[in-house]
N, C-alpha and C positions, 0 to 999 in steps of 0.2 A: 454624178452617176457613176458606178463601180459596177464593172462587168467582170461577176464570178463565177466561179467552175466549182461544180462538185470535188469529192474528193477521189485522193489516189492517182497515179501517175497521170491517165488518161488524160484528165483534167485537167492540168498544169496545161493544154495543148487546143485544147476545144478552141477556145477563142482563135485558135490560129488553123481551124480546121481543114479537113480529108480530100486524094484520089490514089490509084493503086501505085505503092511505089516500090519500084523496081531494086531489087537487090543485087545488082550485078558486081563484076569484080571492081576494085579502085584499080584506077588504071597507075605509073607513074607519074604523069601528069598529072592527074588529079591531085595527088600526093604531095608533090611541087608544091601546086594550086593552094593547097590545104594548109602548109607550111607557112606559107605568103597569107594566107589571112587572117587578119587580125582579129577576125570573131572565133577565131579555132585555136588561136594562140594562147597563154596564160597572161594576163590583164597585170603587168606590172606598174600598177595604176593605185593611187589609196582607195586604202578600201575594196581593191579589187571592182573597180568602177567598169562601167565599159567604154573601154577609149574612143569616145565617140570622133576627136580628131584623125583618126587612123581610119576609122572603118567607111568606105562609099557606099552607096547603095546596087552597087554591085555586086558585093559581097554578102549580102545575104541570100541569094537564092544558094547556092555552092555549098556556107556553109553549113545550115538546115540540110540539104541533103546527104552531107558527111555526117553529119550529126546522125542523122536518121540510120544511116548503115553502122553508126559507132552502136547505137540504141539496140539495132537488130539484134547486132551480136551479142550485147549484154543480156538482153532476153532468152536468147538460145545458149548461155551461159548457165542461165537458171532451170532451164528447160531439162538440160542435157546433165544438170548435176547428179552424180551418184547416191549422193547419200538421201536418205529419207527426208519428205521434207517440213522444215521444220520455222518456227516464226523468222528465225531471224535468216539462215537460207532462203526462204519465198515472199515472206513479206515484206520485210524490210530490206531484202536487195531488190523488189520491184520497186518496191517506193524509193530507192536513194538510184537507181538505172536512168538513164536519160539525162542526166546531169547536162550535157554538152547541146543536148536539146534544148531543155528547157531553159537554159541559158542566153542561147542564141534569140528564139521564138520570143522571148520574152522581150528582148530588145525589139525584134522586128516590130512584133504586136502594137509596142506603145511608139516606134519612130513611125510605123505605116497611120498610122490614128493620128499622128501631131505634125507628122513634116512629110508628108510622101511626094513621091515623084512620079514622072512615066515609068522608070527604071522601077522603083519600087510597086507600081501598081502593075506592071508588067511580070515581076516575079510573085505578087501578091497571087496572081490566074494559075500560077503554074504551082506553086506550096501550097495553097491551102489543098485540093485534092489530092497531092501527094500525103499529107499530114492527115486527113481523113483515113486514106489507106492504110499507112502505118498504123495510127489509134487500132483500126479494127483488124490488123495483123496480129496485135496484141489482145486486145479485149474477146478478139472470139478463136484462141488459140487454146485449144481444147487443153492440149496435152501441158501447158502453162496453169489453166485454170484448174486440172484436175491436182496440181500440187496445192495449187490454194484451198481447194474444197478440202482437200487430205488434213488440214491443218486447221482450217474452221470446223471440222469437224470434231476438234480435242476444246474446242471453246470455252467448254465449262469444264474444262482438267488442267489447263494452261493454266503454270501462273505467270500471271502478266498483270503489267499496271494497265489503268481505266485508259489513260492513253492510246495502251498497244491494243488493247482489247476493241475501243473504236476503230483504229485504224485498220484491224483484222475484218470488223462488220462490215466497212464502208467497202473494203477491200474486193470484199468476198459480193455483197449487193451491187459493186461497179459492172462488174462481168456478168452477173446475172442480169441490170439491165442494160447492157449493150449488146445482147443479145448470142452470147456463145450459146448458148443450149440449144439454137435455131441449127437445121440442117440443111444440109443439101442448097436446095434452089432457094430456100425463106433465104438461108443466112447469105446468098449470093444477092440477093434483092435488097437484103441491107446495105450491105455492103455499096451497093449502086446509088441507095437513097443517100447513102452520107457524103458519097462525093458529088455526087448532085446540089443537095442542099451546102456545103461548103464554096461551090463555083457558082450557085445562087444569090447567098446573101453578100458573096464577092462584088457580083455584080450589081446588085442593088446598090451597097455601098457607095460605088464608082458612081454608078445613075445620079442618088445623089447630092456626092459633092459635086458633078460637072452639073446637075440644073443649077446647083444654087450659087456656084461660080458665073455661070452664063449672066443672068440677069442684071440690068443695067439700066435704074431710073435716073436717066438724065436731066435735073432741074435746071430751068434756065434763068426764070425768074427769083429773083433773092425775095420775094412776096412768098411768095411760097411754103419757104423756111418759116415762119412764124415767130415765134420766140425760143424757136432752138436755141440753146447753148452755143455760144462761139466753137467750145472743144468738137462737139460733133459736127459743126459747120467746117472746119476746117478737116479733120477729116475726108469729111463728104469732099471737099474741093482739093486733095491730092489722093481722092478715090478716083477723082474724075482726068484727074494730068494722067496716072496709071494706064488707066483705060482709052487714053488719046486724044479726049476732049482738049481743045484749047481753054474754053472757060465754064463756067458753069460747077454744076456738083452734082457725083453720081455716087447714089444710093442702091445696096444690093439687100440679098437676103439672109446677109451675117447678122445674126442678133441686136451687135452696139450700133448697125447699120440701120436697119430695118426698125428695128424700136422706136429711137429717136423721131423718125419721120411719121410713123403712125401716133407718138406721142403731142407733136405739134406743129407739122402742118395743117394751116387751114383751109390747101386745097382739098376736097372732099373726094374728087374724081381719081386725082394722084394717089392721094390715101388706098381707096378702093383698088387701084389698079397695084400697086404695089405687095398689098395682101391677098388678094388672088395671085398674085405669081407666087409667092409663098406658100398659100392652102393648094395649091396645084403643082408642087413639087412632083418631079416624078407622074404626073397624070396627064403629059400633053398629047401624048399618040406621037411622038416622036423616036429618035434612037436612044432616049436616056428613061422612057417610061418603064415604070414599075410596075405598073397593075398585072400584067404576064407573070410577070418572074414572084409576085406575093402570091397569084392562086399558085402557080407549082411549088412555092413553098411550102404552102398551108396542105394544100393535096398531099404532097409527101411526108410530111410530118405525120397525118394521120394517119396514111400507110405503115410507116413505121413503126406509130402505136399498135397496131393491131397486130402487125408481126412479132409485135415483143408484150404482145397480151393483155392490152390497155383498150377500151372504148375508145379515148380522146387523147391529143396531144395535153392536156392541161391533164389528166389523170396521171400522164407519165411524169409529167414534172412537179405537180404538186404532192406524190403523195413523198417527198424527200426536204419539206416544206413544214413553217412551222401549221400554214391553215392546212396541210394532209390532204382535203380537197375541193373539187370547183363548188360546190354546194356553200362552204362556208366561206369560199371569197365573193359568192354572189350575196352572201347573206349580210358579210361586212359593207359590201357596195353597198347593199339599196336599202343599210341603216339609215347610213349617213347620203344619200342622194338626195332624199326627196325634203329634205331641211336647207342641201346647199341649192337646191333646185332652186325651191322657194325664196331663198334670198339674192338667187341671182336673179331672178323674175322682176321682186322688188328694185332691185337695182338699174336694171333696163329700163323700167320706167322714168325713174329720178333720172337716168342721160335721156331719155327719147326728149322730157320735158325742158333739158339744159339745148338741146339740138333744135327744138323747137322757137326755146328763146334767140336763139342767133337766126330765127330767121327761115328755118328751114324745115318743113312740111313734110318732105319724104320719110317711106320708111325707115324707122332706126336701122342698121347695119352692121353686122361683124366689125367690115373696116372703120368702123364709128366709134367705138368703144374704147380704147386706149384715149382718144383723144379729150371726150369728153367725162371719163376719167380722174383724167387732170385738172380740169376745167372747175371740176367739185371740186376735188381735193383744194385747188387754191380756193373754190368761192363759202365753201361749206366751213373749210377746216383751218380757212388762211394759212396753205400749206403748200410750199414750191419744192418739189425734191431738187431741183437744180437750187435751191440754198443749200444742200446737206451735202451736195457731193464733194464739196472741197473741205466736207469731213471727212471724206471716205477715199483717201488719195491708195491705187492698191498698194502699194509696198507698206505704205500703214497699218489697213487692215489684214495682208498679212503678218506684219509683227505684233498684230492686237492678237492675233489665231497664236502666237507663240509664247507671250504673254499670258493670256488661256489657260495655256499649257503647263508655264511655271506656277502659276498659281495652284492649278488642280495637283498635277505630277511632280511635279519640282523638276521638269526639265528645262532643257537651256541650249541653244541654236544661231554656230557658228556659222557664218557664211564665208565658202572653200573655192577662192578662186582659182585652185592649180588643179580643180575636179572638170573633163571637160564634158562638152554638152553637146545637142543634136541641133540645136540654135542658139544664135546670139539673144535671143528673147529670154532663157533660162536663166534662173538664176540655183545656185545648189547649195544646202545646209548639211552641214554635222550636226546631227542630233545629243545631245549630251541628257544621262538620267541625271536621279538627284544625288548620283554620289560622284557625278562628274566624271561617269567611264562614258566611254564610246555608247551609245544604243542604235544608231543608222544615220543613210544617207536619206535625206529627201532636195529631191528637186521641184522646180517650182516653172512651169511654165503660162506667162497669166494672158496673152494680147492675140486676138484673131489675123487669123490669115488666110491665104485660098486654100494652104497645102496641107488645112485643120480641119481635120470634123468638126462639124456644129457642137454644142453643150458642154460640159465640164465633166473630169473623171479622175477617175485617181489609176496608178498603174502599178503593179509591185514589177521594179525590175530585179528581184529579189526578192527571196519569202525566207521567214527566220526557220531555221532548224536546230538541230542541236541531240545528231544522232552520234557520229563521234567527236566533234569540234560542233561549240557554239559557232552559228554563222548569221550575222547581221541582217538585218532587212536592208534594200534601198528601194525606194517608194517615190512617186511621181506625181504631181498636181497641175491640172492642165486645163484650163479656162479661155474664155473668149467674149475677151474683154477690149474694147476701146485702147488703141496702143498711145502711146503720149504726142502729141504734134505739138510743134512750135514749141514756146516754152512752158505747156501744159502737161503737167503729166495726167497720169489717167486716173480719169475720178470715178467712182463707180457709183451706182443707185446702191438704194441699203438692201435693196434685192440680190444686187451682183458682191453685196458686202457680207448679207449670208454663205451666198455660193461658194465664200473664198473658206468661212468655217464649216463648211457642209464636207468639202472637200477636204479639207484639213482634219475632220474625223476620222472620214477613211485613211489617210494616213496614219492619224494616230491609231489606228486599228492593225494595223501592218507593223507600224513600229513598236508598239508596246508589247506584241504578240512573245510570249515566251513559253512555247513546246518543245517539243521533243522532232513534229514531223512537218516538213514542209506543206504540206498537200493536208493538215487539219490545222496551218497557221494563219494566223492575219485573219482575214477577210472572209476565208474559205470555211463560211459558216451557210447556214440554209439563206437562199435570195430574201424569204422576206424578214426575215433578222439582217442583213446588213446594212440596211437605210439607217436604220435605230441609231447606233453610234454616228452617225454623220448627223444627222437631222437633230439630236438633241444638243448638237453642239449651239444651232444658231438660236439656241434661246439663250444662250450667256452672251451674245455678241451685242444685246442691246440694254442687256441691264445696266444703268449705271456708271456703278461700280468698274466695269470691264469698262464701258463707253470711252468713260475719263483718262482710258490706259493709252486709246490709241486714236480716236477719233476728234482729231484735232485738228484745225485750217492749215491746208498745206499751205500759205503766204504767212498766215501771222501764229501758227502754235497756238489760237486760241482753242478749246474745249470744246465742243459743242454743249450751247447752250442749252438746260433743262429744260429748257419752254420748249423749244426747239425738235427735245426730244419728244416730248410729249406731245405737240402736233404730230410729229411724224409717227409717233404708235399709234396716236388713235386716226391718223389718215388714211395708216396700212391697214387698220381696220375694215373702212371701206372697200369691197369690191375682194371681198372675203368670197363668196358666196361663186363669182367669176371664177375665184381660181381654183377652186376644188370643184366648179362643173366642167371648166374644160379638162380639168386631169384626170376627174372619174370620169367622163365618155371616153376619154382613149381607152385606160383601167376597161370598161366594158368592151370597148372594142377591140382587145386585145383576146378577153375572154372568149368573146364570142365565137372569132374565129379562130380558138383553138380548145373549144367545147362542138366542133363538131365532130358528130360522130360516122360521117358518110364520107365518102373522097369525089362526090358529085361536083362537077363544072361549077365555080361560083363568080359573078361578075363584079370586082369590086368594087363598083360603084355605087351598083344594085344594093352590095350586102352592107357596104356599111351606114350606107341611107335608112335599110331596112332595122340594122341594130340599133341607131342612133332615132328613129321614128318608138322605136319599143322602150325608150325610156324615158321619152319625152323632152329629145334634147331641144333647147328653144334655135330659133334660125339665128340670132344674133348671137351664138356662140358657135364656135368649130371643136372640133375634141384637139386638143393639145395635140396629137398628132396623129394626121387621118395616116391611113393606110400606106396611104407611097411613100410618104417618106417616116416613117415609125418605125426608125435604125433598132429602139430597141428589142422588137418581135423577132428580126430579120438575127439578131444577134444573139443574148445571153440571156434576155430579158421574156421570153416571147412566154406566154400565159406565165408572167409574172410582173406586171407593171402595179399591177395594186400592191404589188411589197412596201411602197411608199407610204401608202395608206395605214398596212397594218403597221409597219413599225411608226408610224407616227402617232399611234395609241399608244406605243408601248415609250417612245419621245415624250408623251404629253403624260401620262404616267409617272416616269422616273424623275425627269423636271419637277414633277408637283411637290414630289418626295425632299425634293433640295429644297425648295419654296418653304413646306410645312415646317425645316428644319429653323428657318429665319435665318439660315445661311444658307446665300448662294455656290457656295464654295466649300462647304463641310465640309470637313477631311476626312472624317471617320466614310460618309457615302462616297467621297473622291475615291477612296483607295478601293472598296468595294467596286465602285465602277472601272477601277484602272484592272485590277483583277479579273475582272470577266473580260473587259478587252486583250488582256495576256491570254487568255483562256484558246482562244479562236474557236477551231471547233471541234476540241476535245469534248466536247457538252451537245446534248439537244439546244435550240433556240431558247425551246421553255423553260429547259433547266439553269440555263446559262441567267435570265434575265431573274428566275426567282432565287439564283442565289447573289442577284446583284439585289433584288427588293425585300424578297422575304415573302414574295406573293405574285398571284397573276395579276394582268393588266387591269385596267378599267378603261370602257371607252368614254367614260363621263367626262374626265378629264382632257380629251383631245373636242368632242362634240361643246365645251363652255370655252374652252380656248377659242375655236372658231364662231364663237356667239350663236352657235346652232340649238342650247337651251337656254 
């Protein structure tokens, strides 16, 4: 998952958003202060990395706030300039301003997401409102804006490349919707919402990583375990010394944690109790519940929209979108719902009948479903994914994702151990293009921890530019994965062997990126065009051809055998229908509560019972992520989680396109598609994709993939 920002300075900052921040004098001290830290210092580090052995986590609240006074004054720089103003006076020095900002914020953003601390969660309360205020010190700063409007307004006299000419529109539509044209009390109100909802979704966040750190299923009985995997059992049993147990194994609700156990344990009740602590993230009526802090979010979001001219929260966001708006992302929803409905329907039956056969009468169950899952797959399909995992060791199939890479790109990936890190878990690469120059850093961080958000993401601690000096990307991958115990290293499912190329997109999305402006590179394309490049990667991860590259027994280098593979594609076939109903209920649940058009009191228990009864979600599914804990609303993603959807048309599309070629690997479509990845987002979505295809999507191609016709 990739959390992106619109364009233009502003942007670079959202994810690290708003309260009112103070311009007062730098004192000496400060100065001192400033000298002595290493986030404000020049990085005589390769590559200009950031020295992560230098910097504590003390040091970022301090330096963001010099930063922010260094920011002000560049601004009032531009403000305060004499001469008329002109592209490269107001546009292009607001867009290259902030540098010391977005440099710092940038680290913060992705250390507070992969390694945080009290120190860091404690300065995380006090930056983000400060950084709201800023944004809209700038964005609704009349006499700033009126030099932009001065200059958008010669738009069609200017000559300027298609480049500058986007980054002039995005420029000029930034400030118009963050609401400068609001006066008086409106724009004071804004103002209020932003640092609000910035110390909102703070909090949420904190809520919960502390439930899902809490939680602690201590098994005592080794009955229990079932035919778990050794790796996850051990695990589980220095989960359980951690946490203080003498013996036994404790299970939490980190993914490699939590999986395993609803995958095969055959205690039922454990099962059950273990998944409800889960679906109940955030919803205990304790000090870490969320359901308070989602209605004042959703409340003021729609506030928001209305003061800045919108019906709905999703009208603001979608109309800068490749769907424009909610009308044709409900349309794309409930194409494709009422086919995966239907096969999950079908599917629930064949386990109630497998649940039945063991013996047991009650009704089928959510927490029943993983397990007897598996139960098919090995009785149906004679298919054990614990055989394949010791093809999928991670360091392998991340050199299978770089591999990928030389094939399609002709790039080439050195690993730099004098580059340092923000953990001993990290590992960091020099990127190499095909003519063996430098192209960036990525780092790689793969194995769960308490101090990690849940899920997978990619992070630019770096965006390419190349306004007067070419400047590299360096790019981040960060997962939560099963870390290696004993003398096992970490094997992954071919789900978690996707995740690793899913991820490795968006990187290559960052690095390939070659513009001119920071804020329209990489990734910084419309939300629902940025899955696309990620997700079309994991259809080369199991062809073949790739398989043989990298997918090999971590004891003996054998291959994974063809059979082998072919059980396992047509097993993941099975339980197709599961995973696109519980990702489209969130998808609608997401929508829902940001297509309303009223800011009335809503209970979320109530409403999302109520949205999830309106489409008939069945009881033995949950939506992928209810309410309390669905980071991605509260974050970058909110009336935007169906972006997965759509670009997964537009995935199942251009894959077809390789397919029809009878090569996987074309080069003539390689370099087309490497092209629009350099591209970022100089281009509309739709422009971008039909000069990678030649044409718009089809959704045919994504609806026979998933056996939906």
């Amino acid at each position: 998952m990739k959390h992106i920002i619109p364009c233009a300075f502003c942007l670079l900052l959202l994810s690290a958003c708003n309260t009112q921040h103070s311009s007062s004098t730098i004192t000496d001290s400060q100065t001192l202060d400033d000298m002595n830290n290493p986030l404000l210092q020049s990085w005589d580090t390769p590559f200009a990395t950031p020295p992560f052995d230098l910097i504590s986590s003390s040091h970022y609240q301090p330096a963001i706030e010099a930063a922010m006074m260094e920011h002000e004054q560049e601004i009032n720089n531009i403000v305060e300039n004499p001469d008329l103003p002109t592209f490269e006076n107001t546009i292009v020095a607001l867009e290259t301003s902030g540098e010391s900002l977005k440099r710092v914020s940038s680290v913060f953003n992705a250390v507070e997401a992969a390694n945080t601390d009290d120190v860091i969660k404690k300065a995380s309360q006090s930056i983000r409102p400060q950084l709201a205020a800023h944004l809209d010190n700038i964005n609704m700063n009349k006499d700033l804006f009126d030099r932009v409007h001065q200059v958008y307004q010669q738009i069609n006299s200017l000559t300027l490349s298609s480049e500058d000419l986007k980054l002039l529109d995005e420029t000029y539509k930034s400030f118009i919707r963050s609401g400068v044209n609001l006066e008086g009390a409106k724009q004071a109100k804004l103002r209020s919402i932003n640092q609000r909802l910035a110390t909102l979704s703070q909090n949420f966040d904190n809520n919960l990583l502390d439930e899902t750190n809490a939680f602690d299923l201590h098994v005592t009985e080794r009955k229990d375990l079932g035919q778990m995997p050794q790796n996850f059992i051990t695990a589980a049993e220095e989960e359980a010394r951690k946490r203080g147990h003498d013996s036994g194994w404790s299970f939490t609700l980190q993914r490699p944690s939590f999986y395993p156990f609803l995958d095969y344990s055959p205690n039922r009740n454990l099962r059950d109790k273990i998944f409800q602590a889960y679906a109940h993230r955030g919803n205990n009526n304790n000090a870490s519940d969320n359901k308070t802090i989602l209605e004042e979010i959703v409340k003021l979001r729609t506030e928001r929209a209305h003061l800045l001219g919108y019906q709905t929260h999703a009208d603001y966001v979608l109309e800068e979108t490749m769907a424009e708006n909610a009308d044709n992302v409900y349309k794309l929803l409930d194409q494709v719902w009422k086919p995966a409905l239907s096969t999950a329907i079908k599917d629930r039956i064949l386990l109630a009948e497998a649940m039945r056969a063991d013996g047991i009468e009650q009704p089928f169950r959510a927490s029943d479903w993983r397990y007897y899952v598996r139960k098919i797959r090995e009785q149906k399909y004679n298919f054990d994914e614990d055989q394949t995992r010791p093809y999928f060791e991670a360091n392998a199939v991340r050199d299978g994702a770089f591999m990928l890479a030389e094939k399609l790109f002709g790039l080439s990936f050195v690993e730099r151990k004098d580059i340092s890190t923000w953990h001993d878990d990290q590992q960091v690469f020099e990127v190499f293009d095909e003519s063996n120059q430098h192209l960036g850093i990525l780092y790689t961080d793969f194995y769960a921890r308490a101090t990690k958000r849940g899920g997978a993401w990619m992070n630019e601690l770096r965006s390419q530019s190349n306004v007067n000096s070419f400047v590299t990307p360096v790019v981040t991958n960060n997962f939560n994965f099963p870390a290696p115990t004993g003398d096992s290293p970490s094997l992954l499912s071919f789900t978690q062997a996707q995740t690793v190329f899913h991820e490795f997109g968006h990187a290559l999305h960052g690095l390939l990126s070659k513009v001119k402006y920071a804020s329209l590179s990489g990734t910084n394309v419309p939300r629902d065009f940025v899955e696309f490049p990620s997700q079309v990667m994991e259809n080369w991860m199991s062809e073949p051809e790739i398989l043989k590259l990298y997918a090999k027994h971590y004891q003996t280098g054998e291959v994974i055998p063809a059979e082998m593979v072919a059980k396992m594609n047509q097993a993941n076939g099975f339980n197709e229908g599961f995973r696109t109903v519980e990702y489209m209920a969130a998808a609608y649940l997401d929508m829902d509560w940001h297509s309303l058009k009223d800011t009335m009191p809503r209970k979320t228990e109530e409403f999302e019972k109520s949205a999830m009864d309106r489409i008939g979600l069945i009881d033995a599914i949950i939506p992928r992520y209810r309410s309390t804990y669905f980071a991605h609303i509260t974050g970058g993603y909110s009336a935007g989680y169906y972006s997965y959807l759509w670009s997964e048309i537009l995935d199942a599309d251009a894959y077809r396109a390789f397919k029809k070629t009878g090569d996987v690997l074309n080069p003539q479509l390689a370099q087309r598609f490497r092209m629009m990845l350099s591209s970022g987002g100089t281009k509309s979505g739709m422009d971008l994709y039909k000069g990678f295809k030649g044409s718009e999507p089809n959704i045919e191609a994504l609806l026979m993939r998933k056996g939906f016709l």
